[in-house]
DRENGUTI-338780 format. One record per residue (C-alpha): residue number from 1; residue in three letters; x negated, y, z. Coordinates in pm, 1 decimal. Each point is the difference from the previous one (the first is absolute). Layout:
<nodes>
<node nudren="NUM" zator="ala" c1="X" c2="Y" c3="Z"/>
...
</nodes>
This chain:
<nodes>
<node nudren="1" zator="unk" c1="-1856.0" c2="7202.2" c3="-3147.9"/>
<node nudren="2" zator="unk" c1="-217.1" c2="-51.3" c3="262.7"/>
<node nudren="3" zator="unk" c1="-296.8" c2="57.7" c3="51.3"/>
<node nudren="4" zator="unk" c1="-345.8" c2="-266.3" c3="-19.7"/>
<node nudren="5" zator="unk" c1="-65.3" c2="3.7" c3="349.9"/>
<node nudren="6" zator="unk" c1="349.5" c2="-39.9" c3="111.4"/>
<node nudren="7" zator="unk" c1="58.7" c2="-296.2" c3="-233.2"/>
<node nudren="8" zator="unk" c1="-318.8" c2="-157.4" c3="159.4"/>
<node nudren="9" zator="unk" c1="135.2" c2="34.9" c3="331.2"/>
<node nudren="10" zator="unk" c1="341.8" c2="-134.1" c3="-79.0"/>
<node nudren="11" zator="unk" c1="-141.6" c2="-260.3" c3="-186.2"/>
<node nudren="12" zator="unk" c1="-166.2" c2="-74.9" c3="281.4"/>
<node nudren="13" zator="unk" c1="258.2" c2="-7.8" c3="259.3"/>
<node nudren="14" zator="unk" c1="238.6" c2="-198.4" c3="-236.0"/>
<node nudren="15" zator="unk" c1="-339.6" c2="-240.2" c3="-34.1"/>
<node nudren="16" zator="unk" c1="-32.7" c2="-44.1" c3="413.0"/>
<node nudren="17" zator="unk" c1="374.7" c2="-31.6" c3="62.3"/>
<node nudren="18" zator="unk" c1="-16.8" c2="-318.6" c3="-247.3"/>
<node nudren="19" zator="unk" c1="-349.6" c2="-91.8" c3="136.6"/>
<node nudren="20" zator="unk" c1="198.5" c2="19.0" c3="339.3"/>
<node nudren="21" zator="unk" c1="333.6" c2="-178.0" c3="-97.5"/>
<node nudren="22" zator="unk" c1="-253.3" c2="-227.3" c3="-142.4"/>
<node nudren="23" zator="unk" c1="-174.6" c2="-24.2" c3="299.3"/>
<node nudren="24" zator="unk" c1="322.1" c2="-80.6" c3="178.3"/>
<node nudren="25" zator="unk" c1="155.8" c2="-273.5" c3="-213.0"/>
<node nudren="26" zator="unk" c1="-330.2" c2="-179.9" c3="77.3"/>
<node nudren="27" zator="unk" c1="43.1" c2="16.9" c3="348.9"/>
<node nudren="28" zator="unk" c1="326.1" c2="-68.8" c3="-52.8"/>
<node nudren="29" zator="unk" c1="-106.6" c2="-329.0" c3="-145.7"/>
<node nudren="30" zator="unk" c1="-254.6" c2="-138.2" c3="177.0"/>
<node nudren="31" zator="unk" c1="202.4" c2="40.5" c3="339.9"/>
<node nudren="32" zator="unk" c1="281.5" c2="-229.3" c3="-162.5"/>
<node nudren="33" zator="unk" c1="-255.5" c2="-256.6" c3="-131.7"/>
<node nudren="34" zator="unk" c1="-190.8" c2="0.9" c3="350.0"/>
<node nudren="35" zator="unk" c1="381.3" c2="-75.6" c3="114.6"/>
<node nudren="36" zator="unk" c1="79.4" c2="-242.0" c3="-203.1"/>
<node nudren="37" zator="unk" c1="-337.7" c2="-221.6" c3="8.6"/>
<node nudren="38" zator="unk" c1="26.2" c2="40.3" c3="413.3"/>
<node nudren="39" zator="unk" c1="377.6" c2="-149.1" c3="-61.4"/>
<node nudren="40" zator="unk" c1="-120.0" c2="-304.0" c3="-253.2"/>
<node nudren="41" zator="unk" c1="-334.0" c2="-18.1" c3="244.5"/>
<node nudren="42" zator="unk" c1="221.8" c2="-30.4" c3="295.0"/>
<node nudren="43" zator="unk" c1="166.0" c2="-346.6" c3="-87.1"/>
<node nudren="44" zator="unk" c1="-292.4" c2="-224.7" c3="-137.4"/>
<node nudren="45" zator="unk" c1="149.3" c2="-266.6" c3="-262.4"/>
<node nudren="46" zator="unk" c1="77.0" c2="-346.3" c3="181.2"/>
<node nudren="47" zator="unk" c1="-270.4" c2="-282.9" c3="-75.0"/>
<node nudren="48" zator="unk" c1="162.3" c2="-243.8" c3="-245.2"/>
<node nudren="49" zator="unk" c1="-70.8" c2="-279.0" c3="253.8"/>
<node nudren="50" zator="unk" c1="217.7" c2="196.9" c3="288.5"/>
<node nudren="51" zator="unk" c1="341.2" c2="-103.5" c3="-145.3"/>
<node nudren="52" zator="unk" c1="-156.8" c2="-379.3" c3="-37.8"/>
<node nudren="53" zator="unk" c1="-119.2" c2="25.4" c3="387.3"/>
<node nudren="54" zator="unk" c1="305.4" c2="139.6" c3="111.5"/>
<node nudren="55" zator="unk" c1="214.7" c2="-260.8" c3="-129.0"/>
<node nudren="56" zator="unk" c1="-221.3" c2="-269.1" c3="87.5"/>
<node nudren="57" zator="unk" c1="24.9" c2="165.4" c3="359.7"/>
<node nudren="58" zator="unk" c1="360.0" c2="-40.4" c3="-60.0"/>
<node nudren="59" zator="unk" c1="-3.9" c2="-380.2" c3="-70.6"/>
<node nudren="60" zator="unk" c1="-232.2" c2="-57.4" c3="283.6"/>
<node nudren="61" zator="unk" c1="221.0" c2="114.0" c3="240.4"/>
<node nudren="62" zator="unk" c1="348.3" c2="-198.8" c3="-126.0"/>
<node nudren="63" zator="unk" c1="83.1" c2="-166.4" c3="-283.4"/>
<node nudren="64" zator="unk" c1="128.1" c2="212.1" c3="-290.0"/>
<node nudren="65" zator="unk" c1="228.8" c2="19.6" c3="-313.1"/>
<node nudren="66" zator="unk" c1="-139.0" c2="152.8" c3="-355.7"/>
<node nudren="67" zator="unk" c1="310.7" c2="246.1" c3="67.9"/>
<node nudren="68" zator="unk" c1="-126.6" c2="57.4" c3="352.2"/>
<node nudren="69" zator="unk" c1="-374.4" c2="86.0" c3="-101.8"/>
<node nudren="70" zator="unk" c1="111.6" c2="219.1" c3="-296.9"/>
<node nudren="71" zator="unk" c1="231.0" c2="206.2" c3="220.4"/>
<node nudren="72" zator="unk" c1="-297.6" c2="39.7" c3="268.6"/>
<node nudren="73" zator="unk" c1="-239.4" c2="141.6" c3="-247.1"/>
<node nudren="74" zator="unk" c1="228.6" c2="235.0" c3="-189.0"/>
<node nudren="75" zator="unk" c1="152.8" c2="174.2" c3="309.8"/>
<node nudren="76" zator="unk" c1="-386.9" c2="25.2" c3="92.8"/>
<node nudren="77" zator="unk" c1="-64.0" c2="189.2" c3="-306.5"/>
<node nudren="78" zator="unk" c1="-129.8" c2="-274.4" c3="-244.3"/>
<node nudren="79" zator="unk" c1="99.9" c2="58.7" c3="-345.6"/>
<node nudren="80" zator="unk" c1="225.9" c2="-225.7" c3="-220.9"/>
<node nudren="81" zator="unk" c1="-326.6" c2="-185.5" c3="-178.0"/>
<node nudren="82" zator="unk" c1="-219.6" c2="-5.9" c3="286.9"/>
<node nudren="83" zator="unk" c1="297.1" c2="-188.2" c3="177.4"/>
<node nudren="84" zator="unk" c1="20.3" c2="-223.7" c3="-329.5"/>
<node nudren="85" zator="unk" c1="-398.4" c2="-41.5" c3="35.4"/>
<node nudren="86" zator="unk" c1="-13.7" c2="-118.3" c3="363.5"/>
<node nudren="87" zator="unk" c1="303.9" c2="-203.1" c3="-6.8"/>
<node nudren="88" zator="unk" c1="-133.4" c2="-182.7" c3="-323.2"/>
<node nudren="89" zator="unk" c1="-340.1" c2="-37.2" c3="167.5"/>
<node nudren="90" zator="unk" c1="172.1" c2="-178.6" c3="329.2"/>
<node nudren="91" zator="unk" c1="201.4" c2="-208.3" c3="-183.0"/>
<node nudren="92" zator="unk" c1="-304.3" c2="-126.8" c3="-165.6"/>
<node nudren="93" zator="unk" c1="-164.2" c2="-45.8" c3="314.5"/>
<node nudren="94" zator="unk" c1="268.1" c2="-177.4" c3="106.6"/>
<node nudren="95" zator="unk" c1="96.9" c2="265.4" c3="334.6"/>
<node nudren="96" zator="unk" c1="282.4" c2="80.8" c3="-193.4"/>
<node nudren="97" zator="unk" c1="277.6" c2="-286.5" c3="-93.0"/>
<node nudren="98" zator="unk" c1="361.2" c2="46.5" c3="37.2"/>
<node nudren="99" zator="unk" c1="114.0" c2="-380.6" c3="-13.8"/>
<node nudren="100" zator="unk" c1="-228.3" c2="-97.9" c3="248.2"/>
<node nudren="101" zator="unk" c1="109.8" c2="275.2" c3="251.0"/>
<node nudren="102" zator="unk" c1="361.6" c2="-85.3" c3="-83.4"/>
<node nudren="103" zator="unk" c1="-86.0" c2="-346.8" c3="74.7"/>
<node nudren="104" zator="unk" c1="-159.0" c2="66.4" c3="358.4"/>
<node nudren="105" zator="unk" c1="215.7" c2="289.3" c3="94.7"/>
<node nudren="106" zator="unk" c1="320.7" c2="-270.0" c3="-61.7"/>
<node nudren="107" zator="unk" c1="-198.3" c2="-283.3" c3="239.5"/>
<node nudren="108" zator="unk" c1="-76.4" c2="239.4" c3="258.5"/>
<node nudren="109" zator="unk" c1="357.6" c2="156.5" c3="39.0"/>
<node nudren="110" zator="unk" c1="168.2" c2="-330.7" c3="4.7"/>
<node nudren="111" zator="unk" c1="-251.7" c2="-103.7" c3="254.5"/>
<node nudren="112" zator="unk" c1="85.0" c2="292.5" c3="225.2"/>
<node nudren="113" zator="unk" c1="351.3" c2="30.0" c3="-61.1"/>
<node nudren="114" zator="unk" c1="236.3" c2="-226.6" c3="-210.2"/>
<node nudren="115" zator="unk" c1="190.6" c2="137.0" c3="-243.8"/>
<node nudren="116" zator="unk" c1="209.7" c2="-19.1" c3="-321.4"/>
<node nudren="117" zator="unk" c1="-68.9" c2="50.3" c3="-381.5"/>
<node nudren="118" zator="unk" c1="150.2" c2="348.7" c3="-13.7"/>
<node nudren="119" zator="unk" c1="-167.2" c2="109.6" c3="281.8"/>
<node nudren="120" zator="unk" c1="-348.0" c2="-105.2" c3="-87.3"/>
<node nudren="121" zator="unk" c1="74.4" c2="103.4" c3="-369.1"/>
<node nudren="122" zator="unk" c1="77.7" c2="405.6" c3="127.0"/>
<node nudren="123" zator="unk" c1="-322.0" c2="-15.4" c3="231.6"/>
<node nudren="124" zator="unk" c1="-214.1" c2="-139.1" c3="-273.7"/>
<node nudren="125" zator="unk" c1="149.1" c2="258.8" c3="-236.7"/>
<node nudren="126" zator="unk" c1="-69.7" c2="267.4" c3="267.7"/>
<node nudren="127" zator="unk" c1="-366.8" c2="-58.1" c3="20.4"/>
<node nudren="128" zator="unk" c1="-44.9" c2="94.9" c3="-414.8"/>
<node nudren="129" zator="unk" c1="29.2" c2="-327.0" c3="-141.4"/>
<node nudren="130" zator="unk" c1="79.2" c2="-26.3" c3="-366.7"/>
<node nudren="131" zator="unk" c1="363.5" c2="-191.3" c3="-5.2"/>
<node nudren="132" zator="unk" c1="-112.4" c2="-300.9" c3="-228.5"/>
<node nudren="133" zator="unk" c1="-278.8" c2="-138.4" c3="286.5"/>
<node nudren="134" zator="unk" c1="264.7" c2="88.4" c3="229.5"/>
<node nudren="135" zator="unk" c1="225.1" c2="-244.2" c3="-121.5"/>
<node nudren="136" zator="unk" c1="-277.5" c2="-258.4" c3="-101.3"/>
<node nudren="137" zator="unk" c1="-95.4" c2="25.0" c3="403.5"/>
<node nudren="138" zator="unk" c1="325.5" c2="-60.3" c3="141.4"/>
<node nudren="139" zator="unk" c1="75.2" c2="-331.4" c3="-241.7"/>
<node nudren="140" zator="unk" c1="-336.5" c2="-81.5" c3="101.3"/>
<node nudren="141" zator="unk" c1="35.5" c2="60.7" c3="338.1"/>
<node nudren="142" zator="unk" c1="361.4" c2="-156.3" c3="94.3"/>
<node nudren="143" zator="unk" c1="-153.3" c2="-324.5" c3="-191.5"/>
<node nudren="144" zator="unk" c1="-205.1" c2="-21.3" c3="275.6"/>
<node nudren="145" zator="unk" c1="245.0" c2="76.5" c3="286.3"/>
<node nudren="146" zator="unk" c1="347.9" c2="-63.8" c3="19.5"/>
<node nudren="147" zator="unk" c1="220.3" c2="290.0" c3="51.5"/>
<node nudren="148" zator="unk" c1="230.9" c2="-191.0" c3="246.6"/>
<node nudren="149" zator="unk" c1="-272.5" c2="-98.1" c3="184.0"/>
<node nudren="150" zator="unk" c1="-49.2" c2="372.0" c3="84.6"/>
<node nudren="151" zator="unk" c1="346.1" c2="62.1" c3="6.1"/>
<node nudren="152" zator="unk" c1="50.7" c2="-239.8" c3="283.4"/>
<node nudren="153" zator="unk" c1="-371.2" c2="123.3" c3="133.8"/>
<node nudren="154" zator="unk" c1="185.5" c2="323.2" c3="65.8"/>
<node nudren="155" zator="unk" c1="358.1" c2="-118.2" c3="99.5"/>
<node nudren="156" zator="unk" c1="-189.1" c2="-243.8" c3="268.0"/>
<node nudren="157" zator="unk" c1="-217.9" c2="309.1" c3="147.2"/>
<node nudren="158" zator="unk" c1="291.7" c2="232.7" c3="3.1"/>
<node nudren="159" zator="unk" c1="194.3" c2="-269.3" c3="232.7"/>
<node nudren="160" zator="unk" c1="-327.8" c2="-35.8" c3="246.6"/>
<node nudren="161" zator="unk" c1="-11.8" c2="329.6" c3="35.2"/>
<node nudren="162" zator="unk" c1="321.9" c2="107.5" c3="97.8"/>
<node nudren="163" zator="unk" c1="235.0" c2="-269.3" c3="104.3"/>
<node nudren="164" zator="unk" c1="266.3" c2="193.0" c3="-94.8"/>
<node nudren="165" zator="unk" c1="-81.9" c2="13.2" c3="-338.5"/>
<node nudren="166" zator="unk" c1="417.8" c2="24.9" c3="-199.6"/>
<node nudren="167" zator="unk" c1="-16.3" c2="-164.0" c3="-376.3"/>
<node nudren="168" zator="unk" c1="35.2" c2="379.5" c3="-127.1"/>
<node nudren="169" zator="unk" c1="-319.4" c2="135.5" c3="147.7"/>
<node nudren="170" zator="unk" c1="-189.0" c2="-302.5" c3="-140.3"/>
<node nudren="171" zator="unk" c1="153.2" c2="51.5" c3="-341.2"/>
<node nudren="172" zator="unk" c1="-86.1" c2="359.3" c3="-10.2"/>
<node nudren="173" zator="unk" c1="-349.5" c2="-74.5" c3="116.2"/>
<node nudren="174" zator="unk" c1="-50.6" c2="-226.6" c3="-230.9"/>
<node nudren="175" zator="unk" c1="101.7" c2="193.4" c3="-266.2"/>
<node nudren="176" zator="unk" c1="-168.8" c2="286.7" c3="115.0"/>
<node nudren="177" zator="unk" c1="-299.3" c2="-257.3" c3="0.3"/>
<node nudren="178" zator="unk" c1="93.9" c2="-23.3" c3="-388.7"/>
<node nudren="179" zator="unk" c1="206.8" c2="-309.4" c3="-23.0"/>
<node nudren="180" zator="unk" c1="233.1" c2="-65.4" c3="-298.0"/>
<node nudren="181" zator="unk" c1="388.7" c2="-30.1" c3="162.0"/>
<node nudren="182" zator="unk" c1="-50.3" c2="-412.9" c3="-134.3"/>
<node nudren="183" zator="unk" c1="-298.4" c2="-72.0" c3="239.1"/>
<node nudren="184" zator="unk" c1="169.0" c2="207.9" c3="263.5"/>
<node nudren="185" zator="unk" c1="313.5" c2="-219.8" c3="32.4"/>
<node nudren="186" zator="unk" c1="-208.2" c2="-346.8" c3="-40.0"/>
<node nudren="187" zator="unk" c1="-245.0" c2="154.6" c3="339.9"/>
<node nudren="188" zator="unk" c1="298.2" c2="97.7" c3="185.3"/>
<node nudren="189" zator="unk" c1="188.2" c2="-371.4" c3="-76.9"/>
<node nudren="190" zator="unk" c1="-347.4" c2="-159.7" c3="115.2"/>
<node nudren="191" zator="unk" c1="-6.5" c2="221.7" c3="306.9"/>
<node nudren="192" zator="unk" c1="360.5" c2="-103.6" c3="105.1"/>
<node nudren="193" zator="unk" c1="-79.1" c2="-376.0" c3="-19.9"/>
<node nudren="194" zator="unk" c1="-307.0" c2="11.9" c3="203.7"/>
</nodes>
């Protein structure tokens, strides 16, 4: 046994090495807390308004799909219901309408540059546009304009600009231009009897 005053002093020293691991683990602790509030500190949370400014920044600048807007604000970090939250809101507002950008995107590229069904169907597709106003556009659309019209549009223009223009390289323009093989043939007929 030992003695009284040795147990004391071991008693002791076992007391002040926990007192010091103690001590430590504290330290320990508050260092990785001061860490990780400086880490969540360091980003503030977004605004709930920022994802609504940024795609009404967005809009301002060109005309946009629904598909369009919620690809912006998820690659910019929004998450899948605040996307759901502004594009609900603009679509209320009435920023936000797919049909009436399908309708306007159609007039403008036929007004530029002439082209077939197919063609205006894969661009229209391109920008995000759900496949049912797609097709509603395009009946719409080629009610109002006549596809040979533009078929001839392009077949005429290819002729002025290069006099000479061979049957083939208007064909394949035209159906690069999106042409069905039908309209094609009736453009190149009319072209030969002018």
């Amino acid at each position: 046994m030992l003695p009284t005053s040795e147990k004391l002093s071991s008693a002791r020293l076992y007391v002040e090495g926990l007192n010091d691991a103690r001590t430590l683990l504290a330290d320990f602790f508050s260092i990785l807390l001061m860490a990780v509030s400086r880490r969540v500190t360091s980003k503030p949370a977004p605004p709930p308004d920022q994802w609504m400014r940024l795609a009404v920044c967005a809009l301002a600048r060109s005309d946009r799909t629904t598909a369009q807007i919620e690809r912006m604000l998820a690659a910019k970090g929004a998450s899948p219901s605040q996307v759901r939250a502004v594009i609900r809101r603009l679509t209320s507002l009435r920023y936000l309408d797919d049909v009436a950008f399908a309708a306007r995107w159609a007039d403008r590229r036929l007004a530029r540059m002439p082209m077939g069904r197919a063609r205006l169907q894969e661009e229209l597709l391109a920008t995000g546009c759900p496949e049912h106003i797609v097709r509603a556009t395009l009946r719409a659309t080629y009610r109002k304009v006549n596809e040979q019209d533009l078929a001839m549009q392009v077949a005429t223009m290819a002729g002025q600009t290069t006099s000479a223009q061979t049957p083939s390289r208007v064909a394949r323009l035209l159906s690069q231009r999106g042409f069905d093989e039908d309209t094609i043939e009736m453009a190149l007929g009319m072209l030969n009897d002018q």
